[in-house]
C-alpha positions as MATLAB code, in Angstrom:
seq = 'XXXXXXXXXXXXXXXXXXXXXXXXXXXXXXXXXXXXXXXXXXXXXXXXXXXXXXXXXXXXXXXXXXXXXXXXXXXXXXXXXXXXXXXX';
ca = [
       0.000    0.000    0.000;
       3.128    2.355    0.740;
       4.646    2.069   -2.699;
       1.118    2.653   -4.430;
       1.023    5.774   -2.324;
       4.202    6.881   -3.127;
       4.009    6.142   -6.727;
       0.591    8.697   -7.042;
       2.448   11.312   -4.956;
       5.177   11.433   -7.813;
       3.009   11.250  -10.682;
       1.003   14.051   -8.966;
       3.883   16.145   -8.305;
       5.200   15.449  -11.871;
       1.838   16.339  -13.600;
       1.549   19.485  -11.413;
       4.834   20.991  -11.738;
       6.220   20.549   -8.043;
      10.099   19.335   -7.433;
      10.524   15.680   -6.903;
      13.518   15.020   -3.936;
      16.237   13.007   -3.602;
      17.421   10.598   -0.794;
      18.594   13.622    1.084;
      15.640   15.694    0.538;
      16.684   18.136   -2.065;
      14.496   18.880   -4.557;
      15.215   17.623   -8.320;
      13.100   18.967  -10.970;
      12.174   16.981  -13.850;
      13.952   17.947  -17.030;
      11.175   19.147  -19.550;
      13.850   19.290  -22.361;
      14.464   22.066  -24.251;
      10.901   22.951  -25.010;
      10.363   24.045  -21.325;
      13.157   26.121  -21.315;
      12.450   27.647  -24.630;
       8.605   28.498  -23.084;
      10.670   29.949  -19.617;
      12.896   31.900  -21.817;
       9.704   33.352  -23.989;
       7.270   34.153  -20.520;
      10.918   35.914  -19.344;
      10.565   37.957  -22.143;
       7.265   38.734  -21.923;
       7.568   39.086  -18.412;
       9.840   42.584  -18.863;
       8.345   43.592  -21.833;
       4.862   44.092  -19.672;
       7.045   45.519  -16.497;
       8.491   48.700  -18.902;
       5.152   49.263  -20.091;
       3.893   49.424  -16.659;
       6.558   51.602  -15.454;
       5.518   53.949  -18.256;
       1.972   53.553  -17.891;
       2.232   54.813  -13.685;
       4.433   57.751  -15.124;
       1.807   58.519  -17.427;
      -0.758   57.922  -14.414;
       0.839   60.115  -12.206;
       0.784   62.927  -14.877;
      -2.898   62.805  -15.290;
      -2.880   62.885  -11.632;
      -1.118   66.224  -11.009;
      -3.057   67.558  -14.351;
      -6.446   66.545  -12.150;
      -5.424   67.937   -9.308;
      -3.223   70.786   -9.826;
      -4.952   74.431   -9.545;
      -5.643   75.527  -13.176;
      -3.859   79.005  -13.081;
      -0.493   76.939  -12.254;
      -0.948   74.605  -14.772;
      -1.552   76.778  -17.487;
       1.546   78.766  -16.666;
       3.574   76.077  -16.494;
       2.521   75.149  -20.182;
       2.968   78.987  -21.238;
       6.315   78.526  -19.737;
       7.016   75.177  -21.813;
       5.828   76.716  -24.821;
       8.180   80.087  -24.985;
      10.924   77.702  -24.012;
      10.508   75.905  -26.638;
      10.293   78.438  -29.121;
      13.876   80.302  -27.921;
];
């Protein structure tokens, strides 16, 4: 009954992802070849493409923020002052 028990807890750790251990209780992960690294690689990727476009999108958030909340008068002369700066 033991080995039947521990032969379901492997194939259940396998199918789910989890580290199988060794005699001394380190954990040894399967090897899923070079597929599973290729997919690791490709969710890296995608992983810091979508963290730059969040840090821009909370710089772009906090700009609408001060815009909203800023006193008008201020705000328009700081855009008077950005626009005869840019023309000297």
């Amino acid at each position: 009954m033991g080995t039947v028990a521990w032969v379901v807890t492997t194939w259940l750790k396998v199918k789910n992802g989890y580290p199988l251990e060794n005699s001394w209780g380190k954990p040894l992960y399967p090897n899923g070849g070079g597929e599973a690294m290729e997919r690791i690689r490709l969710i890296s990727q995608e992983n810091a493409q979508l963290r730059a476009e969040m840090g821009s999108m909370k710089d772009r958030m906090a700009v609408l923020e001060r815009i909203a909340t800023d006193k008008p008068t201020q705000l328009a002369a700081e855009i008077e002052g950005l626009r005869t700066k840019q023309l000297n």
